[in-house]
C-alpha positions as CSV (number, residue, x, y, z in Angstrom):
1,X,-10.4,0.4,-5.9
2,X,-12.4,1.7,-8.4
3,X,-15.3,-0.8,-9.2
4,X,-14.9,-3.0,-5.8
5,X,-17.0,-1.8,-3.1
6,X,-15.1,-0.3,-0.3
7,X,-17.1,-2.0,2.6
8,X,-15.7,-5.5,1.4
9,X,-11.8,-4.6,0.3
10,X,-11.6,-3.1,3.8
11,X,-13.0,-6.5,5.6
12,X,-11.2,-8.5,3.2
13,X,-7.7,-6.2,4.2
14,X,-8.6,-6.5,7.8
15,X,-9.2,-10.5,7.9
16,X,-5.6,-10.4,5.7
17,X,-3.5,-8.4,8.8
18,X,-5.3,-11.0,11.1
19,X,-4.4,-14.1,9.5
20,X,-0.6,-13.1,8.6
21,X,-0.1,-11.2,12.0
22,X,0.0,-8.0,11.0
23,X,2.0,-7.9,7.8
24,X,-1.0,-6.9,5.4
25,X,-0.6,-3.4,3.4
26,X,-2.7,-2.3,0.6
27,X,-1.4,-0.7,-2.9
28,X,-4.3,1.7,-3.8
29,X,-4.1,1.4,-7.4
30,X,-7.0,2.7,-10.1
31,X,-8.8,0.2,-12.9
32,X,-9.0,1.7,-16.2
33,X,-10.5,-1.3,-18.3
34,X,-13.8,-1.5,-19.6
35,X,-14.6,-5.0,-18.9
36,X,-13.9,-4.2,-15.4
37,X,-16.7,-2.2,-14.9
38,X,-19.2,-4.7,-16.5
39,X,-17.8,-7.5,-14.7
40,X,-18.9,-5.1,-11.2
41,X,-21.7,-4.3,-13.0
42,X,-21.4,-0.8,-12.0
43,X,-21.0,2.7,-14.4
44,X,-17.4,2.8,-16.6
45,X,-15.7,5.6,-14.7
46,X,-13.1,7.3,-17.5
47,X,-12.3,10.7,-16.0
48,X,-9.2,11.2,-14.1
49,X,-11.0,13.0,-11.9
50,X,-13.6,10.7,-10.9
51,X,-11.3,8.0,-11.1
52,X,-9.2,9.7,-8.4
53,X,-12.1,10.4,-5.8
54,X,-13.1,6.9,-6.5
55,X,-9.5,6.2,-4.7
56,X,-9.9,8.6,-1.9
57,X,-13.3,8.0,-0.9
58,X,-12.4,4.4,-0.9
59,X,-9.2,4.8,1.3
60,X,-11.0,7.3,3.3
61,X,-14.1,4.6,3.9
62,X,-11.9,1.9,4.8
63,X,-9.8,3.3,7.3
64,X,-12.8,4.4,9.0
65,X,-14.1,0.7,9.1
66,X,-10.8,-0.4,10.7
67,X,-11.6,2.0,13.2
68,X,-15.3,1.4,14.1
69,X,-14.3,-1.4,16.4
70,X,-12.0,-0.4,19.0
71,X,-9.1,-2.1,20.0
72,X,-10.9,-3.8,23.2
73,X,-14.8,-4.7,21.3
74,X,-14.0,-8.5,21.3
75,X,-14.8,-9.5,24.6
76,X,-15.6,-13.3,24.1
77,X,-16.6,-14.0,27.4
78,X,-18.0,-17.3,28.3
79,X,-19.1,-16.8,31.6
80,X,-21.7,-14.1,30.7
81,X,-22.4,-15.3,26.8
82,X,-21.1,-11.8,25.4
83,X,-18.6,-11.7,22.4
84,X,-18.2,-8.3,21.9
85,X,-19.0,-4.9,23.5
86,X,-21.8,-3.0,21.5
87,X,-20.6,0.3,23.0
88,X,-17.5,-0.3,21.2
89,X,-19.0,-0.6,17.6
90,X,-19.3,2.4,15.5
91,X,-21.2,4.3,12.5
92,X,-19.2,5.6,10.3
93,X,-21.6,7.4,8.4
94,X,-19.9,8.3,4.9
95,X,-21.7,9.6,2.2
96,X,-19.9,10.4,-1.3
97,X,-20.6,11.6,-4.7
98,X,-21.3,7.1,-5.9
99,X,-22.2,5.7,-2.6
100,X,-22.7,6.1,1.1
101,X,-21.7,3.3,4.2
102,X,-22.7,3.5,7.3
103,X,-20.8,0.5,9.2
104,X,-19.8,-0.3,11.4
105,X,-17.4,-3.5,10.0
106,X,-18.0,-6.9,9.8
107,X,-13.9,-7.4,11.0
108,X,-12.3,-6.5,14.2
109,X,-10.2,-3.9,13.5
110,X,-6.6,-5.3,12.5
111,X,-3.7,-6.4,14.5
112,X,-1.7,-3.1,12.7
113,X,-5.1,-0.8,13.4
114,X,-4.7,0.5,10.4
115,X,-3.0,-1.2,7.8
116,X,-0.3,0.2,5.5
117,X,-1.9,1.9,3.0
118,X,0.7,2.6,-0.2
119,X,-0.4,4.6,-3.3
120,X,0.6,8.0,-5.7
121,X,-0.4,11.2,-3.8
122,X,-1.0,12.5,-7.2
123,X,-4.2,10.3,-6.9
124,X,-5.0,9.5,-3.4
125,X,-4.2,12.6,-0.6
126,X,-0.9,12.2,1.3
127,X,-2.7,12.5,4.6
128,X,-4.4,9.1,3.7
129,X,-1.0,7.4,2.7
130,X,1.7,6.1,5.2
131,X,3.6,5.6,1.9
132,X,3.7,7.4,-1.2
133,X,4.9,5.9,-4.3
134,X,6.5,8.0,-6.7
135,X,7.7,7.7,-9.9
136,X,10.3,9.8,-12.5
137,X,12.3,8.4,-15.3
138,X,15.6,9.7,-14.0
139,X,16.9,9.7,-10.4
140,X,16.8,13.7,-10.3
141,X,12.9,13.4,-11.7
142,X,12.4,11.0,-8.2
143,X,14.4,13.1,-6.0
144,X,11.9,16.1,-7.1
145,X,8.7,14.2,-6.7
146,X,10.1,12.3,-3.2
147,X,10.1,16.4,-2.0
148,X,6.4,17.1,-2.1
149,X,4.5,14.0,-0.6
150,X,4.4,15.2,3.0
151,X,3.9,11.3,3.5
152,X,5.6,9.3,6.6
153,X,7.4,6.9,4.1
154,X,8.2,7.6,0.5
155,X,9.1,4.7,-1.8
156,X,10.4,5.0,-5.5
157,X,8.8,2.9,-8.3
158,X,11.7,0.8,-10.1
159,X,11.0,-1.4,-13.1
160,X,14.1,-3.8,-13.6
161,X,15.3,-6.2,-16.5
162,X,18.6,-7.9,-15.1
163,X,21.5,-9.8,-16.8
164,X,20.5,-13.7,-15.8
165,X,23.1,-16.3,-17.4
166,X,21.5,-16.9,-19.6
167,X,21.2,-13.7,-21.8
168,X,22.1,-9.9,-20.8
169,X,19.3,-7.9,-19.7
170,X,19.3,-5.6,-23.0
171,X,18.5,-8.8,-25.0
172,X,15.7,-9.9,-22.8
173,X,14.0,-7.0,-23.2
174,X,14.7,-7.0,-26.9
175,X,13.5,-10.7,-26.8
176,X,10.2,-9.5,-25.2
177,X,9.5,-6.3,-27.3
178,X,9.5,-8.8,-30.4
179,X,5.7,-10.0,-29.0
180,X,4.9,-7.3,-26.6
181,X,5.7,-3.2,-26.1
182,X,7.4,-3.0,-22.4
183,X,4.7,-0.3,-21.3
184,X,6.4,3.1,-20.4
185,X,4.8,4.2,-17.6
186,X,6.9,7.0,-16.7
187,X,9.2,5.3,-14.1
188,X,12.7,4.8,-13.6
189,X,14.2,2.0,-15.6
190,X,17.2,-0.5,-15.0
191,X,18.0,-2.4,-17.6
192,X,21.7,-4.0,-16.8
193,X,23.8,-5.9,-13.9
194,X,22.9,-6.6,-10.6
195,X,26.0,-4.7,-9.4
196,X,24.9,-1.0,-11.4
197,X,20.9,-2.1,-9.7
198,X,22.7,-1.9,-6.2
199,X,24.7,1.3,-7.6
200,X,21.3,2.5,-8.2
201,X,19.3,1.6,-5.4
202,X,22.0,2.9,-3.1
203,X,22.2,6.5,-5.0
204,X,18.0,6.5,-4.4
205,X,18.2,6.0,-0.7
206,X,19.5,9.2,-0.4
207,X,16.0,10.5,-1.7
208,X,13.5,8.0,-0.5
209,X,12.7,5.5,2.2
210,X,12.3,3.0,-0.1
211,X,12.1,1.4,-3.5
212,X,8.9,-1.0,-5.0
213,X,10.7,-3.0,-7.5
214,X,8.5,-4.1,-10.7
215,X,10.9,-7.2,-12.5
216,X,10.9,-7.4,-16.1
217,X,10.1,-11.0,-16.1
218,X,9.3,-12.4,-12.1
219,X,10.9,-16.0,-12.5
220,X,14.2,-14.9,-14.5
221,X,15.0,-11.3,-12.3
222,X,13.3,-12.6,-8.7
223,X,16.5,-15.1,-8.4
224,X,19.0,-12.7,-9.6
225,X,17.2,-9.8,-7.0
226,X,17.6,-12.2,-4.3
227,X,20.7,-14.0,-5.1
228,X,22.8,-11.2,-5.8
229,X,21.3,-7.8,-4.9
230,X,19.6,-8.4,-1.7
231,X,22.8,-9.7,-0.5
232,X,24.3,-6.8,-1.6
233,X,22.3,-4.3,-0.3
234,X,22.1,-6.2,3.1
235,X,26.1,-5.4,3.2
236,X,25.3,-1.7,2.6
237,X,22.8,-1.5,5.3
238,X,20.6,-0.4,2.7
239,X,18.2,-3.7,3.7
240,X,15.8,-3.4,7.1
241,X,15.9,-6.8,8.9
242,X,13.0,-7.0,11.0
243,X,13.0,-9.4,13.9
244,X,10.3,-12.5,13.7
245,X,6.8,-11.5,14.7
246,X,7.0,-7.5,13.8
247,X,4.3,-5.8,11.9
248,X,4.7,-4.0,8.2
249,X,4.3,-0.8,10.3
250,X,6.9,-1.4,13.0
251,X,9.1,-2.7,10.0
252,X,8.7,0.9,8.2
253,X,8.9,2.5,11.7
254,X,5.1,3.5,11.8
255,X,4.0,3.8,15.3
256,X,0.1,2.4,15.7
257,X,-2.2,4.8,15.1
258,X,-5.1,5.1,18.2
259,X,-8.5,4.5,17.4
260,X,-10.6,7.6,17.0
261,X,-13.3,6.9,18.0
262,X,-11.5,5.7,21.5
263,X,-9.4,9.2,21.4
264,X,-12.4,11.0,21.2
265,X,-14.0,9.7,23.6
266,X,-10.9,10.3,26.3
267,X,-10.6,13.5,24.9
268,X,-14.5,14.4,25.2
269,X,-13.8,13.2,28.5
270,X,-11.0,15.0,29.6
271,X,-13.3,18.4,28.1
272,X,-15.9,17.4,30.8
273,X,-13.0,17.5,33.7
């Protein structure tokens, strides 16, 4: 989020709900590398504080866009050669500290409305988020930050390194350290068997909604998650099985948010009575 223009992550979000149905959610994450910046051609942003309201204006600019087409713009009506209702397009008029949009989008807005948008309220406010990842190297350290978000969902970050058959999970991460440093990044860890991960998880649902799980290695752990811990957790209810067709939101148990710009309308309206 930090060198990409808002204006396009926001269409190419929206055109990702409509093609998979309304299963799209976005990870607001921050980009720290140099190169990054040259490759956007745009100023190296360094300070945590600037790196941060890069984030919430971004998250704050593309919700808007999702919303500057009401729910009932597309029209497509052949009998009078009208695809959508112009009264039903919006500005949004932002303007921040880096750059101003007006809209509206280029995207009907999404299938979800809004889509879920997941990131740390240390960096992006928790009124933006419908989930807010947290992270803590113990389970007490998580319990304390899952506390303060104030989000509708909270969901733990959980890096993993599991025993696979063909070496214990201690080894593989000794294996790996021997060309690169695992990066600490202050979460919690599990490094061990399948059986202690669904220990684990199911001690954490007491605290959060949810965990992201970051594998050590994807093509040795993803088989071992699904093999033997999904199943698991499935048998401790811990596991939501959504029914075909749902949304990510109705999955989490997110309601649809209205559009504002239609709810301010009825509620102008309903001022005038």
């Amino acid at each position: 989020m930090t060198y990409t223009e808002p204006f396009h992550v926001s269409s190419q979000l929206a055109s990702l709900d409509h093609i998979s149905a309304g299963r799209a959610g976005w990870v607001v994450t921050e980009e720290e590398r140099p190169e990054a910046a040259r490759a956007w051609g745009r100023p190296l942003v360094v300070d945590a504080d600037a790196l941060a309201r890069e984030s919430r204006d971004g998250v704050e600019v593309a919700r808007a866009l999702w919303d500057s087409w009401e729910d009932d713009a597309v029209i497509r009506s052949v009998a009078t050669s009208r695809y959508l209702d112009r009264e039903r397009l919006h500005y949004i008029d932002f303007t921040g500290e880096t750059y101003a949009v007006k809209g509206p989008a280029i995207v009907p807005r999404p299938p979800q409305g809004q889509l879920v948008v997941l990131g740390r309220p240390d960096r992006v406010p928790a009124a933006q988020l419908d989930v807010a990842l947290v992270e803590g190297r113990d389970l007490a350290s998580v319990a304390t930050a899952a506390a303060a978000p104030g989000t509708p969902r909270v969901f733990a970050e959980v890096e993993v390194a599991l025993d696979t058959p063909e070496a214990t999970a201690a080894d593989r991460v000794t294996d790996l350290e021997r060309h690169a440093a695992w990066s600490d990044r202050g979460r919690l860890r599990h490094i061990g068997a399948a059986d202690q991960l669904v220990a684990l998880l199911g001690e954490l649902s007491r605290h959060v909604d949810g965990v992201r799980l970051h594998p050590l290695v994807l093509d040795e752990d993803l088989p071992v998650l699904s093999r033997l811990v999904l199943p698991a957790l499935s048998e401790r209810r811990l596991v939501a099985r959504p029914l075909p067709g749902t949304s990510l939101r109705s999955t989490l148990g997110l309601e649809r948010p209205a559009n504002r710009f239609a709810a301010a309308a009825v509620a102008a309206q309903e001022d005038a009575r």
